[in-house]
N, C-alpha and C positions, 0 to 999 in steps of 0.2 A: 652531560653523559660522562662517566666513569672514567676513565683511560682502559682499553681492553674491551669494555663490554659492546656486544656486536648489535648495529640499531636494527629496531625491528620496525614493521610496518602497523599502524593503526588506522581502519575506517572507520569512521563512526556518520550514521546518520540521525535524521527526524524526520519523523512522516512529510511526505511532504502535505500540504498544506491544502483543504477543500477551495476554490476559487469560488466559491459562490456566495460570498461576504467578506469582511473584511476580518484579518486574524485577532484573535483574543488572547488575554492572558495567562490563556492555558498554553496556546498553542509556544507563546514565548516562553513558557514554563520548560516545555518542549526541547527548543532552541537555546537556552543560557544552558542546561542540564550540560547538552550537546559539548556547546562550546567550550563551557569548563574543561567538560573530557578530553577535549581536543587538545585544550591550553596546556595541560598536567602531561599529556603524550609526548607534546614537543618538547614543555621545559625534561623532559625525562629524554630525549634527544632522538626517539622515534619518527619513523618517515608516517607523517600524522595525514590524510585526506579526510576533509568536514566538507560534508555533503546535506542542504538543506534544498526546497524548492515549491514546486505548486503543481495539485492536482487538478487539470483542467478541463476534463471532457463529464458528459454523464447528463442526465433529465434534467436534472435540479438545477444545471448552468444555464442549459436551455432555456428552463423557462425562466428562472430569474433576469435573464437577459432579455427576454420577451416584457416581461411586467416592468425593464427600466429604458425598453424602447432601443434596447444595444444588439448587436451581433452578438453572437458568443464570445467571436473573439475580441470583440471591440472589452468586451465585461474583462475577461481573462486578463488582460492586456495591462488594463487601470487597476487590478486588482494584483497581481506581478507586483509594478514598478513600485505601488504603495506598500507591499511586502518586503520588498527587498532596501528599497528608503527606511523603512522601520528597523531593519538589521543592521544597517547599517549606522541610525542613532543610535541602537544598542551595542555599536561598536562588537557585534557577530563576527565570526573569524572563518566564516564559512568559505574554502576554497574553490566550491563551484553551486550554481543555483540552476536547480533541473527546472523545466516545465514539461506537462507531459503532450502540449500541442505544438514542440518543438522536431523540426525532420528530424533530428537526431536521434530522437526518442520515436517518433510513431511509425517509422521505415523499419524497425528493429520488431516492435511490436507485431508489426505485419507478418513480418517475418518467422519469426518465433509461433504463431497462432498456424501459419502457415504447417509447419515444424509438426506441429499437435495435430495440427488434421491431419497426414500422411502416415503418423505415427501411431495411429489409432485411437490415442490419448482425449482427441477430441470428438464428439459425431454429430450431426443434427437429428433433432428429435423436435418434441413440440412440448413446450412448457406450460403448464398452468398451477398458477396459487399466487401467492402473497405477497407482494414488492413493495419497498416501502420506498416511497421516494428520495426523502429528508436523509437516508442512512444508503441510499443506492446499494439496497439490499434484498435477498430473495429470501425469505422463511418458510418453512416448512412447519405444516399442524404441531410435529410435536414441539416445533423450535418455540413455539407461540404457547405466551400463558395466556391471554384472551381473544378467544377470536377478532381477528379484524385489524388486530390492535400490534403494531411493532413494539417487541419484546427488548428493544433498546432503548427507543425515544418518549414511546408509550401514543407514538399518532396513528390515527388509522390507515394501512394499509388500503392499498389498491389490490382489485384480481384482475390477474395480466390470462389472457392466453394466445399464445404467439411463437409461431415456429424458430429454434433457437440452437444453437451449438451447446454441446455440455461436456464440461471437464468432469474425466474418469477419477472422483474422489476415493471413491469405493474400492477403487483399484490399489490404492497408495494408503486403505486407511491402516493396515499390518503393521509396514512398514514405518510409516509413522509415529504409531504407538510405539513401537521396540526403538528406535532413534530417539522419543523422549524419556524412557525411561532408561535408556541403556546413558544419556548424557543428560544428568539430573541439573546439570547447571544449566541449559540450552535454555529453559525459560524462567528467568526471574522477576518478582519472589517465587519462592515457592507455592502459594496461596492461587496465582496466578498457573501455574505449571497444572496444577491440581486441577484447575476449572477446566483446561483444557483437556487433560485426558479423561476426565469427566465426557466431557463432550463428545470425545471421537468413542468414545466405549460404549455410549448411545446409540452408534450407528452412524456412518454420513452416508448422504447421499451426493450422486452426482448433482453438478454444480452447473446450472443455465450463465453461459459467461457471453453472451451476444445478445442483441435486443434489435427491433425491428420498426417499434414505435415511436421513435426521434433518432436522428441523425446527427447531432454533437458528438461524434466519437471519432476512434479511427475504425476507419471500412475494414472488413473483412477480403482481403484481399482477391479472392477466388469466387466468394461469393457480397460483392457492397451492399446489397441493402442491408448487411448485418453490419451493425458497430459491435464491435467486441467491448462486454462488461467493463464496467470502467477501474474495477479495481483490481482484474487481468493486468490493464494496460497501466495503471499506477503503480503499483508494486515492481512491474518490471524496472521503473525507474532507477533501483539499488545499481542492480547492474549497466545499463544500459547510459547512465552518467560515466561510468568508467570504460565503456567503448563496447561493450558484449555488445559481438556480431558486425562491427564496424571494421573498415581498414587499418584501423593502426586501435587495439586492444592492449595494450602492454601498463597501462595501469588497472585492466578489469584482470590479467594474470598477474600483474604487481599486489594487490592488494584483496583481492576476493583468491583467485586460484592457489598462489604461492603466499598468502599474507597470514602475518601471525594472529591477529584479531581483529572482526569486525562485528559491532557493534548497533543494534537496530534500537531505537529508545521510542518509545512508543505509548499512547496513553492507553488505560484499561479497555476502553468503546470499541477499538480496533483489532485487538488481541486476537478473536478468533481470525482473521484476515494474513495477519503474519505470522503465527502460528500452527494455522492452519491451511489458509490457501497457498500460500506464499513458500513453505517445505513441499508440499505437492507438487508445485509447479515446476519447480528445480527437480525434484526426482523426474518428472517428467521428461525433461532438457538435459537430464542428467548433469548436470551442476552439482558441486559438492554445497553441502548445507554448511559453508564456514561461516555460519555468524551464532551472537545469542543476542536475545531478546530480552530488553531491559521494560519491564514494564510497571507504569506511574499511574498514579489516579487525578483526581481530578481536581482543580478550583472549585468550589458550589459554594452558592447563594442560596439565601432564604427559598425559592421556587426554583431550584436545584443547578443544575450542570450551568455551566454556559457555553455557547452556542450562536451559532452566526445567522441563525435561520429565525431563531427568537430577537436575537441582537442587542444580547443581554452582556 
């Protein structure tokens, strides 16, 4: 650092990481991006936090872990310590590794959902349409180019109907639009930025964020047979590694409240999740939106993406 010049704060993360196979070369694509940036923060003399980890609840853990005769968490567990082993051959520089089945994280998560019901922000109603397992995702007719058929991965679709909590998207879709156009850097490329406000000018709808059909999650606190959406309770990770809602928070006001830049690096597949659900929810909790959204495409093979469910 310069003499004079005043250090600033850098967060930078990576998704954390599906638990329901073991990580691929995208996901390390992911992770080196991360770490360079981190590396370039510090030699530039910045208070740098890298933040990588594992997303562990949801259907698709469940029953992978059913089909290899594991608990869930026993699955979670083996699949952690061989992630985190792998970062560390790759000599990753990561200063903390979240898991989202850790108290740290799902006491916070309760919390917070709690927060959304009271707030009006959340309600119970009864869900019915298109879940896709593989993408622990909810589609709606127009979202879907073939019926049946998930408009990401291209596998068929489950019809779920089942009484559920739903986040007021609808409420935050204005606001949202005018936040991405009013800060044209908030999603890059550009290309990217575009598919999104594509999307929300289509209409959203409220969002089914609880399920009732498997129990790998964290319970809904007021009311447990529900587990709250697992990608509710994944995305809270950003914050909640740096103490939001905990006893001692002074690097989640260190580097999110009061921080000069923070950083979400992310591949294309996720995009509407951080872009979309992930600014909602923060207006929701009223969280200021300080991050931007770095977003990458993919590794592909001859029979395309790869993938932990293929095991390609």
């Amino acid at each position: 650092m310069v003499k004079g010049d005043i250090m600033k704060t850098f967060y930078v993360t990576t998704p954390i990481y599906y638990s329901s196979g073991s990580v691929h070369i995208g996901n390390s694509y992911s992770t080196i991006v991360c770490d360079v940036f981190a590396r370039y923060h510090r030699l530039k003399g910045d208070d740098t936090f890298f933040l990588t980890g594992m997303d562990e609840h949801g259907q698709k853990i469940e029953n992978t872990a059913k089909e290899q005769n594991l608990t869930p968490q026993a699955l979670v567990d083996g699949i952690a310590e061989q992630t985190s082993k792998l970062w560390e051959k790759l000599n990753i520089s990561n200063d903390d590794f979240i898991r989202t089945s850790e108290e740290r994280h799902t006491k916070i998560v309760q919390d917070v959902f709690e927060k959304l019901i009271a707030k009006g922000d959340v309600y119970l109603d009864e869900y019915e349409g298109d879940y896709c397992i593989f993408d622990e995702a909810f589609f709606t007719k127009t979202q879907m180019t073939e019926p049946g058929i998930c408009p990401d991965c291209n596998r068929p679709t489950v019809k779920l109907k089942e009484e559920g909590y739903f986040l007021k998207l609808k409420k935050y879709e204005k606001r949202l639009l005018d936040y991405i156009n009013d800060n044209p850097d908030f999603i890059q490329p550009a290309t990217r930025r575009n598919e999104v406000v594509s999307f929300i000018e289509q209409g959203l709808e409220d969002l089914c964020v609880s399920r009732t059909s498997f129990t790998w999650g964290v319970p809904v606190k007021s009311n447990p047979k529900h587990v709250i959406y697992v990608w509710i309770d994944a995305l809270m990770n950003y914050i909640t590694a740096l103490g939001y809602g905990s006893d001692d928070d002074s690097k989640y006001k260190k580097y999110w409240i009061n921080g000069d830049k923070v950083a979400h690096v992310v591949g294309k597949d996720i995009l509407r999740f951080h872009a979309i659900y992930w600014p909602i929810l923060l207006m929701a909790l009223d969280i200021p939106l300080n991050f931007k959204l770095y977003v990458h495409g993919w590794f592909l093979m001859k029979e395309g993406k790869m993938s932990k469910s293929k095991g390609n």
